[in-house]
C-alpha positions as a Markdown table, in Angstrom:
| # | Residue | x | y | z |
|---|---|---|---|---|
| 1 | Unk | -5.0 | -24.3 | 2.7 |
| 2 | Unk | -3.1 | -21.3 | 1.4 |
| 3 | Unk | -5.6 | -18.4 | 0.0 |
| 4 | Unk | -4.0 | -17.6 | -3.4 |
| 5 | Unk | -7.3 | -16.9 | -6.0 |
| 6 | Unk | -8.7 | -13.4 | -5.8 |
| 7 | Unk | -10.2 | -13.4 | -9.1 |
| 8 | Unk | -13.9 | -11.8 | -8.2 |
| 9 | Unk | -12.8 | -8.7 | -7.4 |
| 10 | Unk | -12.6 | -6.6 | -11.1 |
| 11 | Unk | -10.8 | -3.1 | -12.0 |
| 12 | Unk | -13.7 | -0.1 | -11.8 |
| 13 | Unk | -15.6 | -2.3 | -9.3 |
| 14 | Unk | -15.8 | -1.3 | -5.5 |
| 15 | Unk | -15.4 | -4.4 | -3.2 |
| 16 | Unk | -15.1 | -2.4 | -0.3 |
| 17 | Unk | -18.0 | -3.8 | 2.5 |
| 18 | Unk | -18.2 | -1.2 | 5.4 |
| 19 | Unk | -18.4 | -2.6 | 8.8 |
| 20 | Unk | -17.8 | -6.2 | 7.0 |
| 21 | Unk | -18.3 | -9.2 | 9.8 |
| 22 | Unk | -17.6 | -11.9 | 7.5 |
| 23 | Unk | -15.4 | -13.9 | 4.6 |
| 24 | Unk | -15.6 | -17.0 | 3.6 |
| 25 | Unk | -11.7 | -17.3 | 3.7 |
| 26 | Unk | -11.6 | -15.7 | 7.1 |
| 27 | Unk | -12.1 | -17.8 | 10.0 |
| 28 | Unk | -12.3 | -15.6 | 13.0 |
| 29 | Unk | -11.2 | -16.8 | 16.3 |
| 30 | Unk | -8.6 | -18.8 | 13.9 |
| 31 | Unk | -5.8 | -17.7 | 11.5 |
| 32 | Unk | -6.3 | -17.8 | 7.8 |
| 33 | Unk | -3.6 | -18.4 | 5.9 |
| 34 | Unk | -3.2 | -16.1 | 2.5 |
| 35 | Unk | -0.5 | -15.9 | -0.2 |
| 36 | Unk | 0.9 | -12.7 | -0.6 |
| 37 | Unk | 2.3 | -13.9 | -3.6 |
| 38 | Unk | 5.5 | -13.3 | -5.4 |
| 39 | Unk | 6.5 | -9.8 | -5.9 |
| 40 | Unk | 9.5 | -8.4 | -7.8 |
| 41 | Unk | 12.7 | -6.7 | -5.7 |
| 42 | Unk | 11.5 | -2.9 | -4.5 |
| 43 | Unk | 12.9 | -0.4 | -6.7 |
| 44 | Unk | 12.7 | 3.3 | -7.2 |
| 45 | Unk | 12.1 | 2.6 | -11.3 |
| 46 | Unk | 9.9 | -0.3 | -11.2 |
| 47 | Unk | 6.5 | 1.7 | -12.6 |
| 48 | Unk | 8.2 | 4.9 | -14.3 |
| 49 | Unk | 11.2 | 6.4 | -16.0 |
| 50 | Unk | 12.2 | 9.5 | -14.7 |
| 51 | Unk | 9.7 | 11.6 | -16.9 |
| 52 | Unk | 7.7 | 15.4 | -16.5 |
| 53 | Unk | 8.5 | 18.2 | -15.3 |
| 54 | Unk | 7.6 | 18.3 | -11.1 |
| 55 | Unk | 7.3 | 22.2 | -11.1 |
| 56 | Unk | 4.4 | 22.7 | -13.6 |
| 57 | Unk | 0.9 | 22.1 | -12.2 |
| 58 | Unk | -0.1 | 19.2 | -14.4 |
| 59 | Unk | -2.1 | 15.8 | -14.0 |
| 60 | Unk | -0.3 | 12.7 | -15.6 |
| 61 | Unk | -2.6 | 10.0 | -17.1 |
| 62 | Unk | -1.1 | 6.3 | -15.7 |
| 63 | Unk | -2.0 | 2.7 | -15.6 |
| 64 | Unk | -0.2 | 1.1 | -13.2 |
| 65 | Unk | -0.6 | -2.2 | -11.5 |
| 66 | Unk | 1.4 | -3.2 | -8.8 |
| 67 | Unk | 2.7 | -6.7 | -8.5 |
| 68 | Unk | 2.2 | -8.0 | -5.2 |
| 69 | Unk | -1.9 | -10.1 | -4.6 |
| 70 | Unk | -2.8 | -7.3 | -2.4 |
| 71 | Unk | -0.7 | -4.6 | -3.1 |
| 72 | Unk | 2.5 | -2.2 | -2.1 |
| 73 | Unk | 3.8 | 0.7 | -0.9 |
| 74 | Unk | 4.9 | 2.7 | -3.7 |
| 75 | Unk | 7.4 | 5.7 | -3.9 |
| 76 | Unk | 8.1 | 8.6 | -5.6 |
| 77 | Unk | 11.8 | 10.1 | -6.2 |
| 78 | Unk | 12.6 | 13.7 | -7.6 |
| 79 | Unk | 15.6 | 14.0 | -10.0 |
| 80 | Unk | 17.1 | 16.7 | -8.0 |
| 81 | Unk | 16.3 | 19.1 | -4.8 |
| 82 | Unk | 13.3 | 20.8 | -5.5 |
| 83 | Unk | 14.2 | 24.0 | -4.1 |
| 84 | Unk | 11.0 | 25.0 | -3.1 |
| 85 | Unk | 8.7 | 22.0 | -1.5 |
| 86 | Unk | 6.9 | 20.2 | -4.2 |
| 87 | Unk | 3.9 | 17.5 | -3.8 |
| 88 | Unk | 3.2 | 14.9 | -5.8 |
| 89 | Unk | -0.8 | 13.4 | -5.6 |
| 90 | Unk | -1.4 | 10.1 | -6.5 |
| 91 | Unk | -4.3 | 8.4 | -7.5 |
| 92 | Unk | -5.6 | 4.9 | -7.8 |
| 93 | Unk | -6.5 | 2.2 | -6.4 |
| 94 | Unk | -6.3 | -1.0 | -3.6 |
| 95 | Unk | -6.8 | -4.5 | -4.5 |
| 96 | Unk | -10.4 | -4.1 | -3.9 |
| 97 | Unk | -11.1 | -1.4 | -6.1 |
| 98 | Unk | -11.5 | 1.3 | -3.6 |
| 99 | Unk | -10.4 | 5.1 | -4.5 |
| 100 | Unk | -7.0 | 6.1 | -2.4 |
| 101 | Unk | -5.2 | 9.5 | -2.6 |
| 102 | Unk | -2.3 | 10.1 | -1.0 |
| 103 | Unk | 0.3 | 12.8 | -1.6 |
| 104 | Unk | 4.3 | 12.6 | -1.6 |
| 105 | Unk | 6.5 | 15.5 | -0.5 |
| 106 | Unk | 9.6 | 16.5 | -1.5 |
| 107 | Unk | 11.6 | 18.9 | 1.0 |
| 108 | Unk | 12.7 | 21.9 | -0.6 |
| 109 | Unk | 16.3 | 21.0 | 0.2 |
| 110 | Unk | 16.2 | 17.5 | 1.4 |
| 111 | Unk | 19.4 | 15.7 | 0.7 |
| 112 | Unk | 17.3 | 12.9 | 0.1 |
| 113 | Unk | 15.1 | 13.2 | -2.7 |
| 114 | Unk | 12.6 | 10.2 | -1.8 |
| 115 | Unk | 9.0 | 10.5 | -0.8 |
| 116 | Unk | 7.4 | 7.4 | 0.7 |
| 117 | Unk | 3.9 | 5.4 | 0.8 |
| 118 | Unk | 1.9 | 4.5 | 3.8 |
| 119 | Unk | -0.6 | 2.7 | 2.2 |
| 120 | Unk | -0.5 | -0.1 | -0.2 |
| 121 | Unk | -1.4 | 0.5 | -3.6 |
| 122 | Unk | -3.4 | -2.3 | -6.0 |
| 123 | Unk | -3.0 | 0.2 | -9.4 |
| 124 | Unk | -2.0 | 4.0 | -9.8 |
| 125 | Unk | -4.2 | 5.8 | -12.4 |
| 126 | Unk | -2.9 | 9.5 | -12.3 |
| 127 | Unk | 0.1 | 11.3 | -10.6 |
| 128 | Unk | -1.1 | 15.2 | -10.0 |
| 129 | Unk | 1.8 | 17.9 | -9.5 |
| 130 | Unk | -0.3 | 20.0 | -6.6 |
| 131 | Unk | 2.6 | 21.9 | -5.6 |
| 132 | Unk | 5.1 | 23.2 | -7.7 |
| 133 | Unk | 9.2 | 22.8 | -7.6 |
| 134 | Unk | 11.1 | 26.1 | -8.3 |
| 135 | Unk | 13.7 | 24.2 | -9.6 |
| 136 | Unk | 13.1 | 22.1 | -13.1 |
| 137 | Unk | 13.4 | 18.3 | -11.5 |
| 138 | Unk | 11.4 | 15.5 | -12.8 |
| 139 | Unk | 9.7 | 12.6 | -10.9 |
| 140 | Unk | 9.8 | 8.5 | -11.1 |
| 141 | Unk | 7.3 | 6.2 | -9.7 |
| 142 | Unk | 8.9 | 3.3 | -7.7 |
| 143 | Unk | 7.8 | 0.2 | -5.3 |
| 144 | Unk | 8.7 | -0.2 | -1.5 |
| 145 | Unk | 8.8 | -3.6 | 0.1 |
| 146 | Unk | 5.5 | -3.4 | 2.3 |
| 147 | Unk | 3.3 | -5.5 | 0.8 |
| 148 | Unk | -0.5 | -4.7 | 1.7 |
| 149 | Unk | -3.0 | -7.6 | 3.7 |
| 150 | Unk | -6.3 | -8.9 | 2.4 |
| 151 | Unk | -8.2 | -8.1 | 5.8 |
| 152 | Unk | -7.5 | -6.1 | 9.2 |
| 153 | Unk | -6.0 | -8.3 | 11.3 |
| 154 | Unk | -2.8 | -9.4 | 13.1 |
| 155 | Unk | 0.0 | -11.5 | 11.7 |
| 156 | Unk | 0.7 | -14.4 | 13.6 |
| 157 | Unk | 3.3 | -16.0 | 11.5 |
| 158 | Unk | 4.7 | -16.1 | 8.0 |
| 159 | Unk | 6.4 | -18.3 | 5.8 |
| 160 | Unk | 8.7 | -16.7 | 3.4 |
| 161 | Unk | 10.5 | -18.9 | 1.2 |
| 162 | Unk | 9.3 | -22.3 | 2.9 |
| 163 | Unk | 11.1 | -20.8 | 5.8 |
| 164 | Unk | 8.7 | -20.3 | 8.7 |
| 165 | Unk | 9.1 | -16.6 | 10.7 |
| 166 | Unk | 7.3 | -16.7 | 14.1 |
| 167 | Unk | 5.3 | -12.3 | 13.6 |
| 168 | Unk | 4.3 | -11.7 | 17.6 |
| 169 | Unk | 2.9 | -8.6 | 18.3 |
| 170 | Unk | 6.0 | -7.4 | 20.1 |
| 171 | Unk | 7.7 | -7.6 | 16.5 |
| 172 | Unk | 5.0 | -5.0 | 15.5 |
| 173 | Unk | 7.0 | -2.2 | 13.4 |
| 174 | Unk | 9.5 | -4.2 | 12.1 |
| 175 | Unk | 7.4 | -6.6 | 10.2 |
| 176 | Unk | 4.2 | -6.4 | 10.5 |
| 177 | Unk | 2.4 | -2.3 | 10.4 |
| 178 | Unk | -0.9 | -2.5 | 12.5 |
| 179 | Unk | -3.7 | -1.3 | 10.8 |
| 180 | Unk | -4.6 | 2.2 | 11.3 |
| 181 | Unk | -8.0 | 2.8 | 12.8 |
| 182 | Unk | -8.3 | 6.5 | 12.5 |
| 183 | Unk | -11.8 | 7.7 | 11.0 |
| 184 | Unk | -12.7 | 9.3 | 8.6 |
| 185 | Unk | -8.8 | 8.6 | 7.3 |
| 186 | Unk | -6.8 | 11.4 | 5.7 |
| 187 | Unk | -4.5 | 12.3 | 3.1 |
| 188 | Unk | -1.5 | 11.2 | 5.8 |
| 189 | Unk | -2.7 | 8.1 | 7.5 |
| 190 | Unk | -1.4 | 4.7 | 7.2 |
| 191 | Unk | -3.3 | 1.6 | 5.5 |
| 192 | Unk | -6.3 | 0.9 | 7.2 |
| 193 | Unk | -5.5 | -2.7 | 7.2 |
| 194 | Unk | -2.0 | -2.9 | 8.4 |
| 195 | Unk | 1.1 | -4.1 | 5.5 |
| 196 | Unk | 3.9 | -6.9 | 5.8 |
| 197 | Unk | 7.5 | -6.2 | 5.8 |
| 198 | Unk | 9.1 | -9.4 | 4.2 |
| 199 | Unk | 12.4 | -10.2 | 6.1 |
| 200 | Unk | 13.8 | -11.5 | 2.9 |
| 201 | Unk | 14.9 | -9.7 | -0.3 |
| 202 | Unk | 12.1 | -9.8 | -3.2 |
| 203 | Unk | 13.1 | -11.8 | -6.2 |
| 204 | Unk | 9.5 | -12.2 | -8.1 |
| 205 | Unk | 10.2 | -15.7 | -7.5 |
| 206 | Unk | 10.5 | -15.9 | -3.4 |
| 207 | Unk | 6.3 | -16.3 | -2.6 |
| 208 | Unk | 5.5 | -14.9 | 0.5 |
| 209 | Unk | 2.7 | -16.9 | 2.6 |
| 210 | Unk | 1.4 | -14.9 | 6.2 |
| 211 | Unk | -1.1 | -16.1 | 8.7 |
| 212 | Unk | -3.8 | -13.8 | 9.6 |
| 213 | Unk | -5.9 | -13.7 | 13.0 |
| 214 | Unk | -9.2 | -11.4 | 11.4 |
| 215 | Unk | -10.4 | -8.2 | 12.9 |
| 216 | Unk | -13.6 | -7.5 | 12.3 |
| 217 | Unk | -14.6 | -4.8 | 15.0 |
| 218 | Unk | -15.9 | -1.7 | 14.3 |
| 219 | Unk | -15.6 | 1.8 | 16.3 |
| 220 | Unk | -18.1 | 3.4 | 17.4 |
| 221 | Unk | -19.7 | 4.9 | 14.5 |
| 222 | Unk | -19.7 | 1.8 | 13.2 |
| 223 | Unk | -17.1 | 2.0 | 10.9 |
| 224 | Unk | -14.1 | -0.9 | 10.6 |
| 225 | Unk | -15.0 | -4.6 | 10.2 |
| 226 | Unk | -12.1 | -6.7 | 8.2 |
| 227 | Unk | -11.9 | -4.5 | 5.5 |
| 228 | Unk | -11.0 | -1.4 | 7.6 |
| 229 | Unk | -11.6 | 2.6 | 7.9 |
| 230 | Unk | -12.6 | 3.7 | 4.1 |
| 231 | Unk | -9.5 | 5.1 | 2.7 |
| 232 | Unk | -9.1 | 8.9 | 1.7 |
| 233 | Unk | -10.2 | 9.6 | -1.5 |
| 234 | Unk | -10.5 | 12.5 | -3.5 |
């Protein structure tokens, strides 16, 4: 049985269980199989036009969702060098409902003008200008192809296409992000419960189907279980 439904969990509710043990779609000891559905090709326009100025301090209003069952890594692009470094904070959301903040850099003369996500994002509700550009560039909200994992676990295959992919932990990196365990998480850390890389270009169409071995260890403090370290909120 492929996990596909994740209707109970609703916007402006907190699904978050600290120290969680147990699922009911989780089988530990024995891979669960869960549908990370059928997201759209990455793209550094898929959320936003390039719109506001990146070197006033102001707070832009959004309502995002992003497309993938348990959400992706999302990007933002300046229009042009910033000339002095500028950061971009983001606000929102992960699949289950938990407040994430994360902020995006853009070098003050970075030939590239492209800050990336670590963590996967369910919805984006503001985008905060925290440090300002000296020059006048504007900013765009895109998608990466990470796609974000239901619990912390390891991948032990995937099926992408109806074509099966054998995900060992030696492949770690490429595919498959282990889940960072660092506590209390910060404003850099990685997702808390590890992301997919799909092999495969994104289509909206291609559904992508992994097999999870749960994690539901805690650290010390007690913190962990499957639905990892408490993201960095603000």
């Amino acid at each position: 049985m492929v996990a596909r439904a994740r209707t109970a969990f609703f916007r402006g509710v907190n699904s978050y269980v600290p120290g969680m043990q147990y699922a009911s779609d989780m089988q530990i000891g024995a891979p669960g199989v869960f549908s990370l559905g059928t997201p759209a090709v990455e793209a550094a326009s898929a959320l936003s036009a390039a719109a506001g100025l990146a070197n006033a301090l102001v707070t832009y209003p959004l309502n995002f969702e992003l497309d993938s069952r348990y959400g992706r890594g999302v990007r933002v692009d300046f229009s042009g060098v910033p000339g002095t470094n500028a950061v971009i904070r983001l606000l929102g959301e992960d699949y289950l409902g938990q407040p994430i903040t994360k902020d995006f850099t853009g070098a003050a003369a970075a030939t590239t003008t492209t800050a990336s996500g670590v963590v996967a994002w369910k919805r984006i509700t503001a985008a905060r200008v925290t440090l300002v550009a000296s020059n006048a560039v504007q900013i765009q909200i895109g998608t990466l192809k990470p796609l974000g994992l239901p619990y912390k676990s390891e991948v032990m295959w995937s099926r992408e296409n109806n074509v099966p992919l054998l995900t060992a932990a030696a492949q770690a990196g490429a595919v498959w992000t282990l889940p960072v365990l660092t506590d209390p998480a910060t404003l850099a850390t990685g997702d808390p419960r590890g992301t997919y890389t799909p092999v495969a270009t994104l289509n909206g169409v291609l559904e992508i189907i992994v097999a999870l071995d749960g994690d539901n260890s805690v650290n010390a403090a007690n913190n962990g279980g499957l639905h990892g370290i408490r993201h960095f909120s603000v």
